[in-house]
mmCIF file of the N, C-alpha and C atoms, coordinates in Angstrom:
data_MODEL
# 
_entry.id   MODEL 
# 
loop_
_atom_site.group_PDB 
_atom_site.id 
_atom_site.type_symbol 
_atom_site.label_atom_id 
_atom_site.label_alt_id 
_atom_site.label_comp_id 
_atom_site.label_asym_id 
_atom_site.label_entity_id 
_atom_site.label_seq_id 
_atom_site.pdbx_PDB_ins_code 
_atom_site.Cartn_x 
_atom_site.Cartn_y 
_atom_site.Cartn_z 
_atom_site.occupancy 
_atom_site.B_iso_or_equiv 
_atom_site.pdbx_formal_charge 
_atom_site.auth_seq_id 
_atom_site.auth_comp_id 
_atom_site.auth_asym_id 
_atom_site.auth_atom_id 
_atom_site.pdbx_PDB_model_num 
ATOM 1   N N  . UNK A 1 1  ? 41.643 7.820  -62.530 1.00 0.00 ? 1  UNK A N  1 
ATOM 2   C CA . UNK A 1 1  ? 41.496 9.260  -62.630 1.00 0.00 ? 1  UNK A CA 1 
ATOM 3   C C  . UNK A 1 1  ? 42.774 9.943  -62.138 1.00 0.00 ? 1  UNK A C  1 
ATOM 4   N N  . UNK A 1 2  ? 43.142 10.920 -63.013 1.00 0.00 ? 2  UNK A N  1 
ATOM 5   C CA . UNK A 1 2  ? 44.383 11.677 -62.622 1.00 0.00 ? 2  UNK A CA 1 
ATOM 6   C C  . UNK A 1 2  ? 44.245 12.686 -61.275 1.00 0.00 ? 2  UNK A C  1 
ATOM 7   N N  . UNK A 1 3  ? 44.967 12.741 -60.472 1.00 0.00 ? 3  UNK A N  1 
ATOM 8   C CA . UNK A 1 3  ? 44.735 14.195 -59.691 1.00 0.00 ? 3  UNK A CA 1 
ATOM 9   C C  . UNK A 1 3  ? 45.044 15.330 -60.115 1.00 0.00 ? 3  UNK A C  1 
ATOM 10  N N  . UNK A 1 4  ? 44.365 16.169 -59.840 1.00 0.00 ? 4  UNK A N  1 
ATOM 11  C CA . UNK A 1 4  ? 44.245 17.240 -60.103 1.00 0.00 ? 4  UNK A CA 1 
ATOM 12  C C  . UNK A 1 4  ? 44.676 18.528 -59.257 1.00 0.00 ? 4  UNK A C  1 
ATOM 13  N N  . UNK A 1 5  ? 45.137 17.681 -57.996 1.00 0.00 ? 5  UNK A N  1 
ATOM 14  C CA . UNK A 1 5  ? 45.136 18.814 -57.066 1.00 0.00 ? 5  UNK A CA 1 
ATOM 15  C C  . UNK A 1 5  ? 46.318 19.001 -56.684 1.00 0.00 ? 5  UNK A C  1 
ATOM 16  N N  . UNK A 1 6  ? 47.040 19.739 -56.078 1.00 0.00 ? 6  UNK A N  1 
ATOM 17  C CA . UNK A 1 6  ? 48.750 20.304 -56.018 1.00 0.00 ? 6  UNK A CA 1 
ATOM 18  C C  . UNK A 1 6  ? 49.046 20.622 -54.178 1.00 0.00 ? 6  UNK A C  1 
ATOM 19  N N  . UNK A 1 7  ? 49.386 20.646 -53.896 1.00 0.00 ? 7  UNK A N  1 
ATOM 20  C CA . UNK A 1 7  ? 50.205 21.255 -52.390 1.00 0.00 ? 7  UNK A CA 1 
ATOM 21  C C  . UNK A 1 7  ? 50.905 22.836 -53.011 1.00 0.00 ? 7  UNK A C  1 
ATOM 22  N N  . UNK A 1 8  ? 50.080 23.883 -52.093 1.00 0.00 ? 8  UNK A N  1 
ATOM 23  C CA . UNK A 1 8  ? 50.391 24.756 -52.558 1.00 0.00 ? 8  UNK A CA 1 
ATOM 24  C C  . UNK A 1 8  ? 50.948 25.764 -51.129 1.00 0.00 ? 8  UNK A C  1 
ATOM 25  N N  . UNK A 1 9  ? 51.274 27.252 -51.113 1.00 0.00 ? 9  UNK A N  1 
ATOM 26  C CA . UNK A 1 9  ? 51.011 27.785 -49.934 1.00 0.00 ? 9  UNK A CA 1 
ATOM 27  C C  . UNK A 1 9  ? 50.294 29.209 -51.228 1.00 0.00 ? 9  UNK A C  1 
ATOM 28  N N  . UNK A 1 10 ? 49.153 29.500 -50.200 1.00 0.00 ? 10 UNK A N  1 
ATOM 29  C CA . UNK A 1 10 ? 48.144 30.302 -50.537 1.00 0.00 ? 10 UNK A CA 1 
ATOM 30  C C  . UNK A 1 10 ? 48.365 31.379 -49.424 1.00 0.00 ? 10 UNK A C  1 
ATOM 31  N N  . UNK A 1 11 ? 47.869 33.075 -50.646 1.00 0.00 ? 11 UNK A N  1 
ATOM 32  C CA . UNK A 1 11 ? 46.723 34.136 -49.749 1.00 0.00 ? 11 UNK A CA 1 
ATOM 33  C C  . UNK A 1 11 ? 45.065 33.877 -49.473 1.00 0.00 ? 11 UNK A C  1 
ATOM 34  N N  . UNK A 1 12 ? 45.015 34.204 -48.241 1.00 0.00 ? 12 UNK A N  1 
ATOM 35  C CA . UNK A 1 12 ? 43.671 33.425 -47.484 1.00 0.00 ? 12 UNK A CA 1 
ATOM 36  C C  . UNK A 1 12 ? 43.180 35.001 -47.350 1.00 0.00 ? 12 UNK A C  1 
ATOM 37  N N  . UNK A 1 13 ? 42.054 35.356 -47.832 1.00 0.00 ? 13 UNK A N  1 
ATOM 38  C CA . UNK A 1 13 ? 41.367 36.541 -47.852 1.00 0.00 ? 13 UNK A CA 1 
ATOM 39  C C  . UNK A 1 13 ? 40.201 36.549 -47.257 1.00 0.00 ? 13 UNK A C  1 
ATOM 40  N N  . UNK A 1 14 ? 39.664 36.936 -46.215 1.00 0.00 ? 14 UNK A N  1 
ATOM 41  C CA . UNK A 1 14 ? 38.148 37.433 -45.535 1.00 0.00 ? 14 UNK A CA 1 
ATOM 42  C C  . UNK A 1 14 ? 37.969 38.543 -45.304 1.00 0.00 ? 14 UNK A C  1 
ATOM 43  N N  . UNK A 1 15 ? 36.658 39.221 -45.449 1.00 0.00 ? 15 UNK A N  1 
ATOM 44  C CA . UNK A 1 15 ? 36.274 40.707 -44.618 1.00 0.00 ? 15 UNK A CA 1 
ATOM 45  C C  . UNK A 1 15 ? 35.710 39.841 -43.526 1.00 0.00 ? 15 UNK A C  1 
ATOM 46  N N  . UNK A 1 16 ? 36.163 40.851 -42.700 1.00 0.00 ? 16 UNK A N  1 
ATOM 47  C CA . UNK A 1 16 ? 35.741 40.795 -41.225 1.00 0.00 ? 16 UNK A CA 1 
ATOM 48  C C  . UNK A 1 16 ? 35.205 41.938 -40.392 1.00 0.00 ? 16 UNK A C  1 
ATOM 49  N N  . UNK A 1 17 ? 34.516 42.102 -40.136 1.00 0.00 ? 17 UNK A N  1 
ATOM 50  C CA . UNK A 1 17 ? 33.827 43.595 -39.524 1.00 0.00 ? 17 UNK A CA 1 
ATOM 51  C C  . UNK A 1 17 ? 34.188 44.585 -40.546 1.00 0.00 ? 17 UNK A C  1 
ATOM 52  N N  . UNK A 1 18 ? 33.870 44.182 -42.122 1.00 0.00 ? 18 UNK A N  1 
ATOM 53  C CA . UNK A 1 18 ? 34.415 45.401 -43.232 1.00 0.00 ? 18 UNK A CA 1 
ATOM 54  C C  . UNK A 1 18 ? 35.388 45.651 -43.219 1.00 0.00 ? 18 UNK A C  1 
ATOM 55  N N  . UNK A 1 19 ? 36.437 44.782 -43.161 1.00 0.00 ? 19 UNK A N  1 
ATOM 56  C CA . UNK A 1 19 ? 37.899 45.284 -43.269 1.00 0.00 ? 19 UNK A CA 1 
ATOM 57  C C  . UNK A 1 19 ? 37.887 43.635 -44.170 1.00 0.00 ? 19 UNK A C  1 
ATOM 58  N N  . UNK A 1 20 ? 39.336 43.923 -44.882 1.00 0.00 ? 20 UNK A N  1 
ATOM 59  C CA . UNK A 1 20 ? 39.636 42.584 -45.706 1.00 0.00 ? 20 UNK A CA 1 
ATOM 60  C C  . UNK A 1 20 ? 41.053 42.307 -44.589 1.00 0.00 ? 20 UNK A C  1 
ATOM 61  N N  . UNK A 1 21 ? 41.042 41.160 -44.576 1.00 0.00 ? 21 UNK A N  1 
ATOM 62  C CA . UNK A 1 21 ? 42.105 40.544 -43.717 1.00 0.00 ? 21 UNK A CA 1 
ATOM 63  C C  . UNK A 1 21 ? 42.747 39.471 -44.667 1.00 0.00 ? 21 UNK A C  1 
ATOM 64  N N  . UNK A 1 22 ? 44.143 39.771 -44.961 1.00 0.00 ? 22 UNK A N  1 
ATOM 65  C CA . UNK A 1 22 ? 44.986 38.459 -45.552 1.00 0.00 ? 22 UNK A CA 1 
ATOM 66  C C  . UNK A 1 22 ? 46.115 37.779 -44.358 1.00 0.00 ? 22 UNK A C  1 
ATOM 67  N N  . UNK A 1 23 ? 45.909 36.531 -44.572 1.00 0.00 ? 23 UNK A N  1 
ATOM 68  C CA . UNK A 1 23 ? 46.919 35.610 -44.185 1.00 0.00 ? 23 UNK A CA 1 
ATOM 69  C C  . UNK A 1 23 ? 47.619 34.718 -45.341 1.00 0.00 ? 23 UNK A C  1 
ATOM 70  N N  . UNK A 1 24 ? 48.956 34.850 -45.289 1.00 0.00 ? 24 UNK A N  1 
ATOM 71  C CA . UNK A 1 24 ? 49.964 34.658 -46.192 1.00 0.00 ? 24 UNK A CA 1 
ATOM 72  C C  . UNK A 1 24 ? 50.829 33.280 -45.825 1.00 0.00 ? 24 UNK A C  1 
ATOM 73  N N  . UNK A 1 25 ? 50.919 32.689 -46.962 1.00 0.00 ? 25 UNK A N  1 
ATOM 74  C CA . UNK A 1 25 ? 51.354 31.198 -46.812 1.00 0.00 ? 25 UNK A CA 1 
ATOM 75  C C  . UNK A 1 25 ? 51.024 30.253 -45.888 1.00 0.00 ? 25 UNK A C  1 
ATOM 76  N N  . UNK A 1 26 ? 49.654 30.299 -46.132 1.00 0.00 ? 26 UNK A N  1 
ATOM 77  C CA . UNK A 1 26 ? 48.545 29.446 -45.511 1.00 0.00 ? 26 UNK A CA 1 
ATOM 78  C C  . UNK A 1 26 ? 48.723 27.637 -46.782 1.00 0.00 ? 26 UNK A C  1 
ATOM 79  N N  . UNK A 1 27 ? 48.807 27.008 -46.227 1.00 0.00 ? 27 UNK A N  1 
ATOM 80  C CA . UNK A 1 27 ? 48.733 25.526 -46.860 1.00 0.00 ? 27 UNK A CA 1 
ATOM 81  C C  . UNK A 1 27 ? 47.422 25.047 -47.131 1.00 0.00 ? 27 UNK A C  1 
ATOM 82  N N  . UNK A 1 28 ? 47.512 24.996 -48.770 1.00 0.00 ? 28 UNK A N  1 
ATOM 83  C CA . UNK A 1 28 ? 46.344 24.385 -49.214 1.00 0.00 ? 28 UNK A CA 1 
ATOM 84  C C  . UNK A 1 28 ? 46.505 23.129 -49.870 1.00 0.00 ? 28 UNK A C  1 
ATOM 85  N N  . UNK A 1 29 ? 45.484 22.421 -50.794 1.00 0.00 ? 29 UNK A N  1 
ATOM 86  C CA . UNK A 1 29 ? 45.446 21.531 -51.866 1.00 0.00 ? 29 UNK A CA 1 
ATOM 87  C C  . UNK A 1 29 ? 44.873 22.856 -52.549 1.00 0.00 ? 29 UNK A C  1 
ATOM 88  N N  . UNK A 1 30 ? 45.360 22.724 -54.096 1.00 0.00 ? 30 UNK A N  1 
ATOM 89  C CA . UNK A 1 30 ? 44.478 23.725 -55.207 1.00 0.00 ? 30 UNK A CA 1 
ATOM 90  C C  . UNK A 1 30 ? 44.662 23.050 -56.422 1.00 0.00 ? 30 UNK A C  1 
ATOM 91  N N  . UNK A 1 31 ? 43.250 23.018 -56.994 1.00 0.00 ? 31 UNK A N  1 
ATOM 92  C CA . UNK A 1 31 ? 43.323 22.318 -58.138 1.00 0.00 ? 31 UNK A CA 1 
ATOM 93  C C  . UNK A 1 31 ? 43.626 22.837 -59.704 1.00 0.00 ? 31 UNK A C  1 
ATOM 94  N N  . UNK A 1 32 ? 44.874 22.506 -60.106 1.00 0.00 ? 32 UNK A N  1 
ATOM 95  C CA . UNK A 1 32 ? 45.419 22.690 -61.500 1.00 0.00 ? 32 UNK A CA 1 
ATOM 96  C C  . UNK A 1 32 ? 44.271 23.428 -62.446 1.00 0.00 ? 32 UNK A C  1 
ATOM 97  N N  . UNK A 1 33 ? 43.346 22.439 -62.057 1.00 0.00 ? 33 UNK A N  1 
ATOM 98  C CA . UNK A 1 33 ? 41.773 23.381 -63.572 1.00 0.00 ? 33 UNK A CA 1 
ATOM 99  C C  . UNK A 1 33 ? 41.408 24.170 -63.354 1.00 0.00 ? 33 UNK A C  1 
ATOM 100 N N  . UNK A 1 34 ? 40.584 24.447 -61.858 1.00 0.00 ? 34 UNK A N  1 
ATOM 101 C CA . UNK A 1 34 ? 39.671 25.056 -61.758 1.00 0.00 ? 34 UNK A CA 1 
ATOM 102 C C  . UNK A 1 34 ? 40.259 26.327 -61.047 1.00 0.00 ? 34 UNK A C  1 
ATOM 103 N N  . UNK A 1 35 ? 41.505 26.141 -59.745 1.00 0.00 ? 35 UNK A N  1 
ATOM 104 C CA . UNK A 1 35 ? 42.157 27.232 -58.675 1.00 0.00 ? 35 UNK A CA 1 
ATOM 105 C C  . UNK A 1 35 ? 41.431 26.916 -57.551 1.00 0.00 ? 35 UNK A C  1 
ATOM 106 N N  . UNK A 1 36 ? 40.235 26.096 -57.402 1.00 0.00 ? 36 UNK A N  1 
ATOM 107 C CA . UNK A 1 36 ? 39.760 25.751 -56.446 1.00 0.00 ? 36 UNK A CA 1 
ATOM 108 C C  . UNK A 1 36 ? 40.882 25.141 -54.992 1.00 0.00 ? 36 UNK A C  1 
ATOM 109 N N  . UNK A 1 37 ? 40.170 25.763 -54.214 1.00 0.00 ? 37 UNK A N  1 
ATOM 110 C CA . UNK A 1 37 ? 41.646 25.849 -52.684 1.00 0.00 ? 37 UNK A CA 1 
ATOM 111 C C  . UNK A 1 37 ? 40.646 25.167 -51.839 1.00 0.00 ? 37 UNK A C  1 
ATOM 112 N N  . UNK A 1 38 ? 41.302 23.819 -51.151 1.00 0.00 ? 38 UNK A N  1 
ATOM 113 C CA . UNK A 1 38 ? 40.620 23.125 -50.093 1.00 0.00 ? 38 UNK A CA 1 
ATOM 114 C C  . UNK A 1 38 ? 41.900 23.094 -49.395 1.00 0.00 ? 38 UNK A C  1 
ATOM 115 N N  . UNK A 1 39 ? 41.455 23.694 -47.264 1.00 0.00 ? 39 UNK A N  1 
ATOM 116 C CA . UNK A 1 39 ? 42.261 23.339 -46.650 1.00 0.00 ? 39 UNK A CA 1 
ATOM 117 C C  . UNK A 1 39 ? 41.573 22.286 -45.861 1.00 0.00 ? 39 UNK A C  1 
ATOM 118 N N  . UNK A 1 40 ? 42.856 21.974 -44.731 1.00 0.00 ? 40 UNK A N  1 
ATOM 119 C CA . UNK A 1 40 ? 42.475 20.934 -43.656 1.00 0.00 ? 40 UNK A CA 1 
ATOM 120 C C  . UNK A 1 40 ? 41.761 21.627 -42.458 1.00 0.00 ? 40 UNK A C  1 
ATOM 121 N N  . UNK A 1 41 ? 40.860 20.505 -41.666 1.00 0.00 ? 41 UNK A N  1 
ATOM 122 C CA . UNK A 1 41 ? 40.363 21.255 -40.901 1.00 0.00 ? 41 UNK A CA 1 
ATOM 123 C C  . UNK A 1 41 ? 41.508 21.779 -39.901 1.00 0.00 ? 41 UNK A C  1 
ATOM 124 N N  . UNK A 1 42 ? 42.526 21.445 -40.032 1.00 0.00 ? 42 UNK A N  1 
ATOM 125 C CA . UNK A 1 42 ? 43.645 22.097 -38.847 1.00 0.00 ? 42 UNK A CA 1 
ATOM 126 C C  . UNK A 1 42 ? 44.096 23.356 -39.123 1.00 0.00 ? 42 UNK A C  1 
ATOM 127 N N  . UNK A 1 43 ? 44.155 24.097 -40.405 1.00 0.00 ? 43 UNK A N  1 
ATOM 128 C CA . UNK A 1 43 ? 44.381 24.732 -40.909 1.00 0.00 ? 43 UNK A CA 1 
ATOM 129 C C  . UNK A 1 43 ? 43.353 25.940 -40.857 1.00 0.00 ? 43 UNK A C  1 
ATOM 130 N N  . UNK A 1 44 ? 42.038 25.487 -41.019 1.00 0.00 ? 44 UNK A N  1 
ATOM 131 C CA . UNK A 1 44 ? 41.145 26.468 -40.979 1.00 0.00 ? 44 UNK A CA 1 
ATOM 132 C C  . UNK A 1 44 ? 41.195 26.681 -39.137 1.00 0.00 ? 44 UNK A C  1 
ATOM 133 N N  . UNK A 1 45 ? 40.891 25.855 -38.552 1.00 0.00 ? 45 UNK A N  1 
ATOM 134 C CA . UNK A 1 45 ? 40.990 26.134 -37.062 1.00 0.00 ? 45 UNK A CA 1 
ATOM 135 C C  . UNK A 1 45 ? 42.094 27.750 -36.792 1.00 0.00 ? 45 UNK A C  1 
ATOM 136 N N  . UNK A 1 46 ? 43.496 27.367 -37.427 1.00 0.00 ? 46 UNK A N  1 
ATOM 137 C CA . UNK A 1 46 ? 44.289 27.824 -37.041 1.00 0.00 ? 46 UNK A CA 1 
ATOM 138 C C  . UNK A 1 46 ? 43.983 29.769 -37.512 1.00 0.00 ? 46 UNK A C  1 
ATOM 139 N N  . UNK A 1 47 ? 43.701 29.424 -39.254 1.00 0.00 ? 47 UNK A N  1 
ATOM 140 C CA . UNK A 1 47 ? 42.903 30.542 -39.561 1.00 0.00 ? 47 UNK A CA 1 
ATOM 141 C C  . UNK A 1 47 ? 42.496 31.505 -38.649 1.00 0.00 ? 47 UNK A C  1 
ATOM 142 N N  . UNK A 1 48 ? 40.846 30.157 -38.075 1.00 0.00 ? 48 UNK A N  1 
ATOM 143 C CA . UNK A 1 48 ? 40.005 31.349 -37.440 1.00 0.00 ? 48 UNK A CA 1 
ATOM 144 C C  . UNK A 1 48 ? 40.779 31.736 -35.831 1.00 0.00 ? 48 UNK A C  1 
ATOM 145 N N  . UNK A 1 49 ? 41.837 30.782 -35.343 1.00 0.00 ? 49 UNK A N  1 
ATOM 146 C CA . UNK A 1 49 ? 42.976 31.919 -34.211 1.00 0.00 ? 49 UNK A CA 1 
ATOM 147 C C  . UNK A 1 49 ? 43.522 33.026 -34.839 1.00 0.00 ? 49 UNK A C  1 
ATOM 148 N N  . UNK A 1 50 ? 44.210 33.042 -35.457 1.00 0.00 ? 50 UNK A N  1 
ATOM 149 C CA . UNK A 1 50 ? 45.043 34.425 -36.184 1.00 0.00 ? 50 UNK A CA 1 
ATOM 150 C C  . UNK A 1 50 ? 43.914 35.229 -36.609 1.00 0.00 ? 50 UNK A C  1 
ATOM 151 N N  . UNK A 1 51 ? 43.107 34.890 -36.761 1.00 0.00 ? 51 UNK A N  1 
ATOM 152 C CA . UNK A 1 51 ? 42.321 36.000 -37.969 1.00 0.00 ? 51 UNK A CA 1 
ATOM 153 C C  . UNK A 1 51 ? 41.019 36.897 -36.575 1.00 0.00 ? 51 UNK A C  1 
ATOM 154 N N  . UNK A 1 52 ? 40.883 36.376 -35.709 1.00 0.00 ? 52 UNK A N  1 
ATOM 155 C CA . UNK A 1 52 ? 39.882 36.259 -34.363 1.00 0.00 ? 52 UNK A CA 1 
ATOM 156 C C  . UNK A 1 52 ? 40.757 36.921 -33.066 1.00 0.00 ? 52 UNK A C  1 
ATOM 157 N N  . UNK A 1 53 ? 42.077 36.136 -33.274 1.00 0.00 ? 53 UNK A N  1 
ATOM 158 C CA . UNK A 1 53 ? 43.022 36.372 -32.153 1.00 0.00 ? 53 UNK A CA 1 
ATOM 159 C C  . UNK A 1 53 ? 43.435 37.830 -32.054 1.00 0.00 ? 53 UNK A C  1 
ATOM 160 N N  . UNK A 1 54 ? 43.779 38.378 -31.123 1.00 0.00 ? 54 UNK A N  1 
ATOM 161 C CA . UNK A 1 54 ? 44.688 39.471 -30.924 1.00 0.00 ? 54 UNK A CA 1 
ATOM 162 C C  . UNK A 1 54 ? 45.993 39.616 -31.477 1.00 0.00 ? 54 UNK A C  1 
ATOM 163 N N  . UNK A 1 55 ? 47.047 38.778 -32.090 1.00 0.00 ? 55 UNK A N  1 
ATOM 164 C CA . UNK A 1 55 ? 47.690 38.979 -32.775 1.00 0.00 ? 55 UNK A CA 1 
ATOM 165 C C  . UNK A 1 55 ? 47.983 39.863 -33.711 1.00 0.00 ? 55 UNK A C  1 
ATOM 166 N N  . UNK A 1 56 ? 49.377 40.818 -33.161 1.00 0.00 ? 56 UNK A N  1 
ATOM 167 C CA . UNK A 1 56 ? 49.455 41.853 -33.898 1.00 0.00 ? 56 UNK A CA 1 
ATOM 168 C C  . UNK A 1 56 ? 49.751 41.387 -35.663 1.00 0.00 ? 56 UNK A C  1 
ATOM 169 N N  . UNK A 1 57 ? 49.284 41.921 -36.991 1.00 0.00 ? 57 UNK A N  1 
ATOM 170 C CA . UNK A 1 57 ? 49.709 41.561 -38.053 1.00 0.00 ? 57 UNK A CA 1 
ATOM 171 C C  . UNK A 1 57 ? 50.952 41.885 -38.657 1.00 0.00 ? 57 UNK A C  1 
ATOM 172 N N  . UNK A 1 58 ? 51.448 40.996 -39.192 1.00 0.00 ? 58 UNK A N  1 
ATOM 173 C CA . UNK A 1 58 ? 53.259 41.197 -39.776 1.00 0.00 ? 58 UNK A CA 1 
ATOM 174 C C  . UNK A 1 58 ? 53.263 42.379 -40.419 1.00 0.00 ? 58 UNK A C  1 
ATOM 175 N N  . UNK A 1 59 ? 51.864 43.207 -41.387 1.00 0.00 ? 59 UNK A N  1 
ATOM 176 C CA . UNK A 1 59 ? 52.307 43.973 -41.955 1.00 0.00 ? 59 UNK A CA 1 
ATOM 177 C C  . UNK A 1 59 ? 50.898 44.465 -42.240 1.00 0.00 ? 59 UNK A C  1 
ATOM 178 N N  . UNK A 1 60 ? 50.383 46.113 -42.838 1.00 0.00 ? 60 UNK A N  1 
ATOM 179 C CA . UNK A 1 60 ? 49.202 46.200 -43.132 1.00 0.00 ? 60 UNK A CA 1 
ATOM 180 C C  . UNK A 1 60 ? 49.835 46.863 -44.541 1.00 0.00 ? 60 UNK A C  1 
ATOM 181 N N  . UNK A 1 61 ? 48.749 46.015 -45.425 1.00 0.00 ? 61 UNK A N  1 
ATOM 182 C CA . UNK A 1 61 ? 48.480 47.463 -46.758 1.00 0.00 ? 61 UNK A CA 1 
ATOM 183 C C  . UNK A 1 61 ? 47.143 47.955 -47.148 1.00 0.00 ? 61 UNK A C  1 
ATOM 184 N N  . UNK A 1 62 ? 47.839 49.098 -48.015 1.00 0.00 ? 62 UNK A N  1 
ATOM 185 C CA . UNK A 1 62 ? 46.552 49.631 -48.112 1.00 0.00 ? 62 UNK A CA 1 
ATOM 186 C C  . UNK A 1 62 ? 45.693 49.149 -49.647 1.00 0.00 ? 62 UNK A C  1 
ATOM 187 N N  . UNK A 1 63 ? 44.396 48.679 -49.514 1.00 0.00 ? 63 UNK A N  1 
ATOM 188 C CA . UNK A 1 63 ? 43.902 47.855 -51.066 1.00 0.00 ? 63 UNK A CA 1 
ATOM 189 C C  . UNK A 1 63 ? 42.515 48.962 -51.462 1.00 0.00 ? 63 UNK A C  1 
ATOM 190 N N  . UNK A 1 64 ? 43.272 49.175 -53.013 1.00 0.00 ? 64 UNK A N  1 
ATOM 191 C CA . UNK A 1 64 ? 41.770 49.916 -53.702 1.00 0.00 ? 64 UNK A CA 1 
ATOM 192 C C  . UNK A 1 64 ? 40.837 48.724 -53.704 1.00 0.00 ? 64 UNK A C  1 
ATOM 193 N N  . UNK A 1 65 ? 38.870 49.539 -53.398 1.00 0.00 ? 65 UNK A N  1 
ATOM 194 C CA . UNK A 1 65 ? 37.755 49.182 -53.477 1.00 0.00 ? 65 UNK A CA 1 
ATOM 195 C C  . UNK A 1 65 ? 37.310 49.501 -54.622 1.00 0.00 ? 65 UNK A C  1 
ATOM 196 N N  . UNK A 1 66 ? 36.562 48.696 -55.721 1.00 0.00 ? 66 UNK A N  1 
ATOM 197 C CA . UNK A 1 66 ? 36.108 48.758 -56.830 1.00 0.00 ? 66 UNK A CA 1 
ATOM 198 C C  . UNK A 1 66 ? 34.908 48.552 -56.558 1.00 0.00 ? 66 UNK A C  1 
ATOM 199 N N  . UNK A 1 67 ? 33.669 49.399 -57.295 1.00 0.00 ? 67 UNK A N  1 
ATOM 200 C CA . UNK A 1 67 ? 32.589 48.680 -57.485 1.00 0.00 ? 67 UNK A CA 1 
ATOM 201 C C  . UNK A 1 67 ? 32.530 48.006 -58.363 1.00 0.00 ? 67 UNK A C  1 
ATOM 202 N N  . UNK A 1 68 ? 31.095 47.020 -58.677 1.00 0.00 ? 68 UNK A N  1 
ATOM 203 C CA . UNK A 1 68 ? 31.129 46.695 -60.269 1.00 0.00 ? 68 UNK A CA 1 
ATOM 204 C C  . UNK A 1 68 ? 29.918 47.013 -60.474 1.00 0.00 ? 68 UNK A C  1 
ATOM 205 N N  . UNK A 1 69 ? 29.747 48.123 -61.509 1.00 0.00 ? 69 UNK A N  1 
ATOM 206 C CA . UNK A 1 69 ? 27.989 48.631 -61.471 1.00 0.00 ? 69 UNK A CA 1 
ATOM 207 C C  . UNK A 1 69 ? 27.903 48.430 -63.049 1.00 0.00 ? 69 UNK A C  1 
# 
């Protein structure tokens, strides 16, 4: 079976208390077919520090909310 999956650096997107939070050039595997993104558990650990932590962010923008009705 061929692999499918690539070494990539990814945007990592969560709402968190209703706010969307990105972290930028986060290291994934992502797969060529589908875009499916698996990290390591070291990676997510690190995630939930930065994203939890007090750490001021490199930069804020501002993102339009769409519904879909």
């Amino acid at each position: 079976m061929n692999e499918t999956y690539r070494d990539a650096r990814v945007t990592y997107s969560v709402e968190v208390q209703g706010r969307l939070v990105l972290v930028e050039n986060v290291p994934a595997r992502v797969c060529i077919e589908t875009g499916e993104r698996l990290f390591s558990p070291e990676t997510v650990e690190r995630l939930q520090r930065i994203i939890l932590g007090s750490t001021r962010p490199k930069r804020v923008v501002e993102t339009p909310v769409y519904e879909y009705a």
